[in-house]
Kinemage of the C-alpha trace (Angstrom):
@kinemage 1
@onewidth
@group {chain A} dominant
@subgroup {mainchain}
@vectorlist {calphas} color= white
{ca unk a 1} P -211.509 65.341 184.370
{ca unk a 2} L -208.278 67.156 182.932
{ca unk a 3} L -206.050 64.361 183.745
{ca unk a 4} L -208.165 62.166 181.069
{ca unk a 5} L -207.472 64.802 178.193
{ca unk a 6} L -204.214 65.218 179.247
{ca unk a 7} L -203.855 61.749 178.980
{ca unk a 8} L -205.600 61.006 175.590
{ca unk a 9} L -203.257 64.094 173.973
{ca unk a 10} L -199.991 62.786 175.500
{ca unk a 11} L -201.333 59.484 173.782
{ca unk a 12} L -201.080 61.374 170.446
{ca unk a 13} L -197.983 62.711 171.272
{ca unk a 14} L -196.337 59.430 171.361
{ca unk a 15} L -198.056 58.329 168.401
{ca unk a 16} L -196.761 61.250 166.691
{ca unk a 17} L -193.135 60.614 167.861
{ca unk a 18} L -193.747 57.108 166.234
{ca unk a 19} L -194.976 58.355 163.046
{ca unk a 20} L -192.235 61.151 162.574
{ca unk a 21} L -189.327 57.644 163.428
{ca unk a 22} L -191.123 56.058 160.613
{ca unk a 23} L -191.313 59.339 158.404
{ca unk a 24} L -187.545 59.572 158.858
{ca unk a 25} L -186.760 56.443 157.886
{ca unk a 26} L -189.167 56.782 154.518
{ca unk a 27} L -186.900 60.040 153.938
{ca unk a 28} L -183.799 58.409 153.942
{ca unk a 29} L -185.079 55.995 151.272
{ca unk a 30} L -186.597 57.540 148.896
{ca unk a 31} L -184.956 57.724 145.456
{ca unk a 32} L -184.660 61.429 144.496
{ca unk a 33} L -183.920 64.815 146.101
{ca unk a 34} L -187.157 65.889 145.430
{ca unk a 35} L -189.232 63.497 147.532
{ca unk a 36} L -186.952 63.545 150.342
{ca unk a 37} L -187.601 67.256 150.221
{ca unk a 38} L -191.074 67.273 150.723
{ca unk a 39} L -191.193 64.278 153.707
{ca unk a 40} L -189.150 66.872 155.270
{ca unk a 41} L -191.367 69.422 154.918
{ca unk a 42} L -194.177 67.026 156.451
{ca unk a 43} L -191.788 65.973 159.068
{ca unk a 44} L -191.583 69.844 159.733
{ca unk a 45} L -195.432 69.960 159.895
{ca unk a 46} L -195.876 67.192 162.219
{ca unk a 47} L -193.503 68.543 164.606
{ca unk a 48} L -195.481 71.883 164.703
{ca unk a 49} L -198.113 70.670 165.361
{ca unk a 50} L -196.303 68.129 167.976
{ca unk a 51} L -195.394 71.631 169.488
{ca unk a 52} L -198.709 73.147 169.977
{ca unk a 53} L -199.915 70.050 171.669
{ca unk a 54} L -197.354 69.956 174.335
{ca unk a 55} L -198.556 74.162 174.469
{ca unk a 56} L -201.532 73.216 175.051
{ca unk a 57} L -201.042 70.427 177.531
{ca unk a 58} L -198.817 73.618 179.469
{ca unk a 59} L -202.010 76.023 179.492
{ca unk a 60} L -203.366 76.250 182.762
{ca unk a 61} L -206.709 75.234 181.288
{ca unk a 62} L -208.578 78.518 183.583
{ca unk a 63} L -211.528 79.358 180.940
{ca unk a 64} L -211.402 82.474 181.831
{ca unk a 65} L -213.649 85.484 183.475
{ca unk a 66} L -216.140 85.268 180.330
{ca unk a 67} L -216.623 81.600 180.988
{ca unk a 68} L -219.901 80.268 181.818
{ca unk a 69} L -223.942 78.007 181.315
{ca unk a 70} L -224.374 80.846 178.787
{ca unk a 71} L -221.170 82.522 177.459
{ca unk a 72} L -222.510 85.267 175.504
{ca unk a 73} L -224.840 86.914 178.823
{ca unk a 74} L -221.551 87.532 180.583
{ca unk a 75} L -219.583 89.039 177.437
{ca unk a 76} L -218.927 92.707 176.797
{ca unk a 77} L -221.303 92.849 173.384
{ca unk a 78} L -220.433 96.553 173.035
{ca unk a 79} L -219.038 97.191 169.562
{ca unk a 80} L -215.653 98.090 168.561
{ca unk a 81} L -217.219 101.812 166.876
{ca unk a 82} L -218.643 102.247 170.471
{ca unk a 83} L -216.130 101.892 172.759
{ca unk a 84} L -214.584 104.890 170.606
């Protein structure tokens, strides 16, 4: 099942290394300083987030000790003020 995920994200990847071409070329044609500015800033934006995909695509996808039917039963629900 992770290889379909995996799959659909890398999809967006490439979609996003489309979109950020296009972006570029939009930047280098715009008529003021200003404008070129901020399509950087979006192209900056895009790539973060570009990053944090392929993160996630690296994550070993283990949920986890706490993982679970019913999450909350295995949790520790002690409070912060009483582990003190």
């Amino acid at each position: 099942m992770n290889g379909t995920w995996h799959h659909e994200v890398r999809q967006v990847l490439r979609l996003d290394e489309e979109e950020l071409a296009l972006w570029e070329r939009i930047a280098e044609s715009v008529p003021t300083h200003h404008l070129r500015h901020m399509i950087r800033m979006m192209i900056r934006r895009e790539q973060e987030e570009m990053a944090m995909l392929r993160m996630l695509l690296g994550e070993s996808c283990y949920p986890g000790p706490d993982y679970g039917p019913d999450p909350g039963s295995a949790m520790d629900t002690t409070t912060c003020e009483e582990k003190k």
